[in-house]
C-alpha positions in Angstrom: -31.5 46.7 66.8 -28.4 44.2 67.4 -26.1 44.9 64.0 -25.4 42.1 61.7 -22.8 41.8 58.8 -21.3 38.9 56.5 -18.1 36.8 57.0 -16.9 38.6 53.7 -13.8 37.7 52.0 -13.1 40.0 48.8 -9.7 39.4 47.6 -7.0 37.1 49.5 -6.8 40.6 52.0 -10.0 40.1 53.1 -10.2 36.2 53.1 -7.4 36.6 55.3 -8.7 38.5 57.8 -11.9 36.5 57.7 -9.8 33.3 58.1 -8.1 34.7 61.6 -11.5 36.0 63.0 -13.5 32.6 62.2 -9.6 30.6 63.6 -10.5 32.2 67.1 -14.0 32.2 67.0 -15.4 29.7 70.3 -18.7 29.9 71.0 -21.2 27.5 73.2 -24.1 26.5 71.7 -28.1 28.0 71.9 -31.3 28.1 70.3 -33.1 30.7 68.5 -36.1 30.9 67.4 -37.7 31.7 63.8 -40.4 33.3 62.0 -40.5 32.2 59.2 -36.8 31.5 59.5 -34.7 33.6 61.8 -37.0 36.5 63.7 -34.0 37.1 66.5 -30.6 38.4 66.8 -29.4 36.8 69.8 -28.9 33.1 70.9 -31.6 32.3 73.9 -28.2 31.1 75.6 -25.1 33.6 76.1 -22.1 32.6 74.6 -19.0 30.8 76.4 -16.0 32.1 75.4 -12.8 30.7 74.9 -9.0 31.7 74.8 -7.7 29.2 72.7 -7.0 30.2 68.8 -6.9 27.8 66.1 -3.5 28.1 64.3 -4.2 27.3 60.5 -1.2 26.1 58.5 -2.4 26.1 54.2 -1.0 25.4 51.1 -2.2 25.5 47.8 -1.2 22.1 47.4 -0.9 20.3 50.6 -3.7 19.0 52.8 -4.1 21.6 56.0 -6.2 20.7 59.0 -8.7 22.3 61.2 -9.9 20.5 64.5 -12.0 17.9 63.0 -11.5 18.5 59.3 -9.0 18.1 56.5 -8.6 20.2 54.0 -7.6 18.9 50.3 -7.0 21.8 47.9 -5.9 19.6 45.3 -8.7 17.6 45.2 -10.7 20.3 45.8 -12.8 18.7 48.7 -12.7 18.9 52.9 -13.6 16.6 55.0 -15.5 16.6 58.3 -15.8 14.0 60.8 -19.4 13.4 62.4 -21.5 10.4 63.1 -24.8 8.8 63.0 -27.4 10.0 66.0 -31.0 8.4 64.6 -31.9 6.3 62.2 -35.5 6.4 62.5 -37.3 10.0 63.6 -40.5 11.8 63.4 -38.9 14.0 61.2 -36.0 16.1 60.2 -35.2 19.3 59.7 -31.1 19.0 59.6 -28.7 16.6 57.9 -26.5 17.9 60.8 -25.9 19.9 64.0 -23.6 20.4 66.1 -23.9 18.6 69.6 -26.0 19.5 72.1 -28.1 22.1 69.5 -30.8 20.7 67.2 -30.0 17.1 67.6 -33.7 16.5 68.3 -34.3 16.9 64.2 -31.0 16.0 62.7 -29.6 13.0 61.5 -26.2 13.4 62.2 -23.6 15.7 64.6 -20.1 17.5 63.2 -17.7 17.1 65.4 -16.3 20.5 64.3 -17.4 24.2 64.6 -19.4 25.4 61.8 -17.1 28.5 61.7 -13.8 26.3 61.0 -16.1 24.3 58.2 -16.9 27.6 56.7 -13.1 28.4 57.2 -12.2 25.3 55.3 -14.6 26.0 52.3 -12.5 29.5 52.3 -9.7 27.9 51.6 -10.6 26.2 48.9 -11.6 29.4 47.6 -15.5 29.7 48.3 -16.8 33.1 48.7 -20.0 32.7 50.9 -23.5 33.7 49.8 -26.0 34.6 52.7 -28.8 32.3 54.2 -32.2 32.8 53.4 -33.7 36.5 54.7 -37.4 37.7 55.3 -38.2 41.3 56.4 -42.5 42.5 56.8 -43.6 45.1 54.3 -47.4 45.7 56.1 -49.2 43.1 56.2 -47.0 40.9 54.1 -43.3 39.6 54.3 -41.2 39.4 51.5 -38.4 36.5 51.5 -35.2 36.4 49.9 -34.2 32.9 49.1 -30.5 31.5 50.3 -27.9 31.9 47.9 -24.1 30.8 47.6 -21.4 28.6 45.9 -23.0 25.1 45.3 -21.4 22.1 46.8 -22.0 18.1 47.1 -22.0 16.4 50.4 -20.9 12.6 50.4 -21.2 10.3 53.5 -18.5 8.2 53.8 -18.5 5.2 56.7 -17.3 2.0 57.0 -19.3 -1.4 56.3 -18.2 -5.0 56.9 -14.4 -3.2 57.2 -14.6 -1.4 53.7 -15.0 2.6 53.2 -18.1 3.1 51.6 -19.1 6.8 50.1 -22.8 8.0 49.4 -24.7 10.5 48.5 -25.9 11.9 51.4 -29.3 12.9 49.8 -29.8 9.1 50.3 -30.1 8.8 54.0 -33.3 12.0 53.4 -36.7 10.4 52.3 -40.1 12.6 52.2 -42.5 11.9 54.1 -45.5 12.7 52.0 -44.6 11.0 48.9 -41.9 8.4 49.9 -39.8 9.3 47.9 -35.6 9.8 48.1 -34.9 12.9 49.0 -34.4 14.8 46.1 -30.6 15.8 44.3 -27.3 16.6 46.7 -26.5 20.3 46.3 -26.2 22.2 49.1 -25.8 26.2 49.0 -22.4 27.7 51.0 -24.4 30.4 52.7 -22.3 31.4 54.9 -24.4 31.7 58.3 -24.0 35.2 59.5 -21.8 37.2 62.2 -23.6 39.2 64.9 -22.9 41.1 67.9 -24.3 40.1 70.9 -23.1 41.8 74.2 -20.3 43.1 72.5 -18.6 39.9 71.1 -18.7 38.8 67.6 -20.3 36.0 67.0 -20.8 33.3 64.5 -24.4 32.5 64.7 -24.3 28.8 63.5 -21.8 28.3 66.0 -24.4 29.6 68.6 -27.4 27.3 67.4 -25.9 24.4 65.7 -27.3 25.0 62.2 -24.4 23.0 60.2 -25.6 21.1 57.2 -29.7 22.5 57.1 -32.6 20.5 54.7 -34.6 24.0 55.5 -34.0 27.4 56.4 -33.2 28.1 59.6 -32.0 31.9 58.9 -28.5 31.3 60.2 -27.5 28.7 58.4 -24.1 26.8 56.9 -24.8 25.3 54.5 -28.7 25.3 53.4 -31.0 23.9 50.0 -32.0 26.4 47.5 -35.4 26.4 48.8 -38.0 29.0 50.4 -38.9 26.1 52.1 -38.4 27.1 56.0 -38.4 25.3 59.9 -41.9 26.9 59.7 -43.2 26.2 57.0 -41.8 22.4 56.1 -44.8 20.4 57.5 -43.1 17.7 58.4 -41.7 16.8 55.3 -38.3 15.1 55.7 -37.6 11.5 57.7 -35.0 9.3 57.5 -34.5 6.5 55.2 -34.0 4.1 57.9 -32.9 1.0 55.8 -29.9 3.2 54.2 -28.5 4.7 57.3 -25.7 2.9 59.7 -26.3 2.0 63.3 -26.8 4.4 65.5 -22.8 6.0 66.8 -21.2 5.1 63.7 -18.7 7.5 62.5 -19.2 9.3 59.6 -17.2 11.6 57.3 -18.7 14.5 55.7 -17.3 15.0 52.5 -18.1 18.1 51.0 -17.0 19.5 47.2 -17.6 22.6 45.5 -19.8 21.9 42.0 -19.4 23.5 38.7 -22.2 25.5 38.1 -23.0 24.2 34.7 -22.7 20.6 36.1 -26.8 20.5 37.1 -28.0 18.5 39.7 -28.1 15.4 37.9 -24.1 15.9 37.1 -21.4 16.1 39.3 -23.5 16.7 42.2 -24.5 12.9 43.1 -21.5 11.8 41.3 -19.0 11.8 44.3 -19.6 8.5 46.4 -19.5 6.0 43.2 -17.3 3.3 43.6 -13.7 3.6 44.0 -14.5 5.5 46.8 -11.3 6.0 49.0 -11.4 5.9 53.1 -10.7 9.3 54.4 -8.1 10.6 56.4 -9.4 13.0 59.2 -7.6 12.8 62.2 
C-alpha cells in the first residue's frame, strides 16, 4: 500500500522545510476516483514533472508573491487570481479547480497550484488540518470528518469598472431548497502528500481539488461537512443571476477566521463595501 503523510509544519523548522518542498512541487493534473471520498492512492494520470523551483521571498510585514498569488501578512489575507468558467450547471461539486481537472463541476479555475496556495496560508501562519478520511471496519466504514484552521473566501471582480468583493457562498445556491448556499467558512485541510512511483506528490495538485463544497478526500480547502462527491445528490448549482459572465477574472481572497467569530461573524463580513481592488500580478 502506497504511503501517505501530512505537509506538516511544527515550529518555524518544520514550516520551513514544508515551504521548500511544496516551492518545488510541479505536478500535471489527474483524476481519482472516490468511495465515499478518496478510495485510491494514485492519480489515474502520471505526474509531469518539472525543474523549475519557485523562489519565495517573505516578510512579516511586506506582501510576498507566489505565481498567481499575493501574500499580505499584515492584513492577514492572500489572494489568488482565477476566473469565472459557468454560470449556469447541472450541478457543482467545487467552488474551484485547477484547469483542465474537475472543471466539469466547478464554478471557477485558480490560476495557481494548490500546493503554492497551501504555501501561502503557511505563511501567514496556518498549520493545516487533514481532509476528510474513511477506512471499512466489516461491513461498515467509519468516517472522520475534515478538520483545519477556518478561513473566509471573498470573490472580488470588477463591475461597470469598480472592484466589487462578495462573499463567495453567494455565487452557491441548493438545489433542493433554493436556498443561498449556506455561511463562508472553509476548512484549511491541507490535501495530502503521497508517493507515487517514487516522487512526492501533492495530491490536489494531481486532481485539481482547490476550493471543494464536498469531500473529495484530497482536498485544499473543504466544508466542515461528512457530506461527500458520493454522497451529495446533486445538491449544489449555481446562483446564475449573482455570478459574472462567463471569462471574467476573479480574485480569490481568502482570510483566516477567529474561531470564536461563528459563522454569522467575521466569516461573511469580508466583501462589504469599501472593498479595495486587489493587487495580484
Amino acid at each position: 500500500m502506497t504511503t501517505t503523510r501530512k505537509p506538516a509544519a511544527r515550529g518555524w523548522v518544520g514550516r520551513w522545510l514544508c515551504l521548500a518542498a511544496l516551492a518545488g512541487a510541479a505536478w500535471g493534473p489527474g483524476s481519482l476516483a472516490a468511495e465515499p471520498a478518496v478510495s485510491a492512492e494514485a492519480p489515474s494520470s502520471a505526474p509531469t514533472t518539472k525543474s523549475d523551483a519557485t523562489v519565495v521571498k517573505f516578510s512579516a510585514t511586506q506582501p510576498a508573491t507566489l505565481p498567481h498569488i499575493r501574500v499580505d501578512p499584515q492584513k492577514r489575507f492572500i489572494d489568488v487570481e482565477g476566473h469565472v468558467i459557468v454560470r449556469d450547471a447541472k450541478w457543482l461539486e467545487l467552488l474551484a479547480c485547477t484547469p483542465k481537472s474537475r472543471e466539469h463541476e466547478a464554478l471557477l479555475t485558480v490560476d495557481a497550484r494548490p500546493s503554492h496556495i497551501h504555501l501561502a496560508l503557511l505563511l501567514l501562519g496556518l498549520e493545516p488540518g487533514s481532509p476528510l478520511t474513511w477506512k471499512r471496519e466489516g461491513e461498515k466504514i467509519e468516517v472522520t470528518p475534515p478538520h483545519g484552521p477556518r478561513v473566509a473566501v471573498t470573490l472580488i471582480y470588477e463591475k461597470e469598472g469598480k472592484p466589487v468583493e462578495v462573499p463567495a457562498n453567494k455565487w452557491v445556491v441548493n438545489q433542493k431548497t433554493h436556498e443561498v448556499f449556506a455561511g463562508n467558512i472553509w476548512l484549511f485541510a491541507g490535501s495530502k502528500m503521497v508517493e507515487y512511483e517514487g516522487q512526492s506528490m501533492y495530491l490536489a495538485d494531481a486532481n485539481g481539488t482547490a476550493i471543494a463544497l464536498v469531500n473529495f478526500g484530497d482536498d485544499l480547502l473543504t466544508r466542515d461537512t461528512k457530506m461527500t462527491n458520493q454522497s451529495d445528490d446533486e445538491t449544489w448549482g449555481c446562483n446564475t443571476a449573482e455570478i459574472p459572465p462567463v471569462g471574467t477574472a476573479v480574485t480569490m481572497r481568502i482570510r483566516p477566521v477567529k474561531e470564536a467569530a461563528g459563522e454569522t461573524g467575521a466569516a461573511t463580513q469580508p466583501g462589504a463595501p469599501g472593498a479595495t481592488k486587489p493587487a495580484v500580478k
